[in-house]
N, C-alpha and C positions, 0 to 999 in steps of 0.2 A: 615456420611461425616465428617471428619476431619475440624479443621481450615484452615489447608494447602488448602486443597482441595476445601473447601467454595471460597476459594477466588481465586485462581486459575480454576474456572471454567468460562468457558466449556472448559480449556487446558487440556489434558494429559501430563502424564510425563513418559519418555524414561526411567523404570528399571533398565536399562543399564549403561546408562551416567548421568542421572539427568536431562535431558533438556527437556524443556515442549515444545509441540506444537499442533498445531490444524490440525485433522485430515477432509479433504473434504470428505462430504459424496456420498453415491453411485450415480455411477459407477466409482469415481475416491478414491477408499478409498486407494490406495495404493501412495497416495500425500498428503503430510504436510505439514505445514508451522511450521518454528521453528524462534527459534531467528536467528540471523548471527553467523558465526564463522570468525574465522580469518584465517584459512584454505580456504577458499571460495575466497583467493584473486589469488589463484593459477586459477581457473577455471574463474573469471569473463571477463579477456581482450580477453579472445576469441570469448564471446556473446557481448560484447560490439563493436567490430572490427568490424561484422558481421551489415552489409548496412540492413539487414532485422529485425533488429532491433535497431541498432540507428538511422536509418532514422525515428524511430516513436518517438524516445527521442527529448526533448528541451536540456537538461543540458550536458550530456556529453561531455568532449572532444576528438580528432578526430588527432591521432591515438591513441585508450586507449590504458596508459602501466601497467604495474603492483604496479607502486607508485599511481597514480590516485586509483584501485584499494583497496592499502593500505589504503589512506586517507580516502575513503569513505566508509570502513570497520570499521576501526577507529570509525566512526564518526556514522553510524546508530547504531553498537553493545553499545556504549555508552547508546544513545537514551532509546533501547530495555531494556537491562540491570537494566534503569534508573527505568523502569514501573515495572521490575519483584523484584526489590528489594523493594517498594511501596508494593506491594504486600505480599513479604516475610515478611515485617514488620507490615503489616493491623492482617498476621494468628500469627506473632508472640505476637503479643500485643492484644491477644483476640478481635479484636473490631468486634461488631458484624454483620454479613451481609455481600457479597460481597462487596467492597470500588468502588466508581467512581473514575477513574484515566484517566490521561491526554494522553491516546496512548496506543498505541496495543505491546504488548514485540515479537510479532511474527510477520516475515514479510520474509521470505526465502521462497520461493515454490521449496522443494524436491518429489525427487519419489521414495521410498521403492522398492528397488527389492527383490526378490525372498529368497537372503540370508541375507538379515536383513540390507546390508549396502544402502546406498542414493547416489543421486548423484543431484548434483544444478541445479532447471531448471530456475530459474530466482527469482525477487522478485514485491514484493506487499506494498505498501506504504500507511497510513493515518495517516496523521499531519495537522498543520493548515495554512502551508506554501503555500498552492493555490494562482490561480491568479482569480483576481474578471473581469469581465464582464463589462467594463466601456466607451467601446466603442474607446480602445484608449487615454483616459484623463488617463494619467501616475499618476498626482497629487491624483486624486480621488481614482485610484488602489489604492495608499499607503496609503492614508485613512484608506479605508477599508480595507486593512493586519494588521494595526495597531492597530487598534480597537477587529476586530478578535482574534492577538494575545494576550491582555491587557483581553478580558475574563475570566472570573473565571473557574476553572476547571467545569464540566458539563453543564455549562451554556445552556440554548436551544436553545440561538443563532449564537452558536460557528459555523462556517460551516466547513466542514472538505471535505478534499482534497485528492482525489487516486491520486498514479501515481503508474505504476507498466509495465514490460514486462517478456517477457517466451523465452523461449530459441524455436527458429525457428521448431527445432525437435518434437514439441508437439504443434505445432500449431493448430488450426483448430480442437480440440477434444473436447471443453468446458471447460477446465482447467480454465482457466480465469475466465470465469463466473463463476462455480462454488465456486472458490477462493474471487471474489470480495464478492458474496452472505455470506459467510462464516464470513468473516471480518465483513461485513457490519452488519447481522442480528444476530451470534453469539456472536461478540465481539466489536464491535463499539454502536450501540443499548444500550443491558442491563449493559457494562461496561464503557463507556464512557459517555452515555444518549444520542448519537446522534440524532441529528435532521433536519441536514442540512449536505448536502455532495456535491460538486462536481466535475466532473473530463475534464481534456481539452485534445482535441484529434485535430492532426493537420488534416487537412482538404484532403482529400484523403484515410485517415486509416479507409476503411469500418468495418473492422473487430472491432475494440475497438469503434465503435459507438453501432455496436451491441450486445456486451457487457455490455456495461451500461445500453442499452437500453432493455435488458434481468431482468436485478436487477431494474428495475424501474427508471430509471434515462430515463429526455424527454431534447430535444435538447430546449435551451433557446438563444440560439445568435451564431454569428458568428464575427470577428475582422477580418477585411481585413488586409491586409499585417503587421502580427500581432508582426512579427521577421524575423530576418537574420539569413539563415542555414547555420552554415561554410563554406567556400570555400573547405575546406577539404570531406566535407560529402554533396558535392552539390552544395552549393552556393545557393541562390535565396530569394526571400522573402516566407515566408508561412502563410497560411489563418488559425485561431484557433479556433476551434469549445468549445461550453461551456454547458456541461450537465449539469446537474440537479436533485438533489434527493432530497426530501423533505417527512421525518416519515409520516405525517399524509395524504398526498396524492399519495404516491407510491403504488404501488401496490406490497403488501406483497408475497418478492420470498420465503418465510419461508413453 
């Protein structure tokens, strides 16, 4: 095994292009997760637009156009880019052993077709940008983001945060799960030292309860009228559900 490859693991690299990504194991080996492209801004306003998936989003805006898209391409490729050059510089500079770094470089979920090209089904997110579980006390939430974010890189008490969706068309196959487990056990775990994770899901979306609760994650609370849904994509207050993952008492999807 190479330095490149020491530290770079468990990512592949595309022969082809030079881009690394993580491949889901069976029966979804024909899904990877890559970095972002900037190409990808052409295809996101139309899954975003789509009631069947940003009705399970908080952040979005409502009608997405392809500048929203722009901006937030911009801005995770940054991120990504940020971890794989950390990286590129751990195999450049001999140092020995895979390096702990601060985030995943991979976070696109594609599907390989038959002739070698992909096509975007959605993405996959952990950072430490989560919301805490505070019952409502706004002051105490910002506490605890602040403190969270002020952590040292691998720290065991960092808690890290999913948000992620898939494109409507690949619903309901395990995609998801598979993806979070992938993140979670292949490259959040031995590359980041994770120890703590959670993810919030608005209160009606059975499916990403089940989800989590696939990888180990147990429900710990719930926030009554936790936010405002746009007027544009519904209107009303919504209830936030607050899972839970924890290294030493989950139960290992590995």
């Amino acid at each position: 095994m190479t330095a490149r490859s020491a530290q770079l693991h468990p990512l592949d690299v595309n022969p082809s292009s030079g881009e690394v990504f993580l491949r889901l194991s069976s029966p979804h080996e024909n899904i990877i997760i890559t970095p972002p492209r900037l190409s990808d801004v052409d295809v996101i306003p139309a899954l975003m637009n789509d009631p069947r998936v940003h009705q399970t989003l908080e952040g979005p805006p409502y009608p997405y156009l392809p500048e929203h898209a722009e901006l937030w391409i911009k801005a995770v490729k940054s991120g990504c880019d940020a971890v794989l050059a950390q990286l590129e510089h751990a195999a450049e500079t001999g140092q020995m052993g895979p390096i702990i770094v601060d985030g995943c470089p991979v976070r696109i979920l594609r599907e390989v077709r038959e002739d070698g090209t992909d096509i975007f089904l959605g993405d996959i997110a952990i950072d430490r940008n989560g919301k805490f579980d505070t019952s409502g006390d706004t002051e105490a939430e910002k506490e605890l983001e602040l403190a969270n974010m002020a952590r040292p890189v691998g720290d065991d008490e960092i808690v890290w945060s999913f948000g992620d969706y898939l494109s409507p068309s690949h619903h309901g196959k395990g995609i998801m799960t598979a993806a979070i487990k992938a993140i979670l056990y292949q490259w959040a775990v031995p590359r980041m030292n994770a120890k703590k994770a959670i993810g919030t899901v608005f209160k009606g979306n059975i499916g990403s309860i089940r989800v989590f609760e696939k990888n180990g994650f147990v429900m710990r609370g719930t926030v009554k009228n936790w936010g405002n849904i746009p007027e544009g994509r519904g209107g009303g207050k919504v209830d936030l559900h607050f899972m839970e993952w924890n290294f030493e008492s989950a139960s290992h999807a590995t």
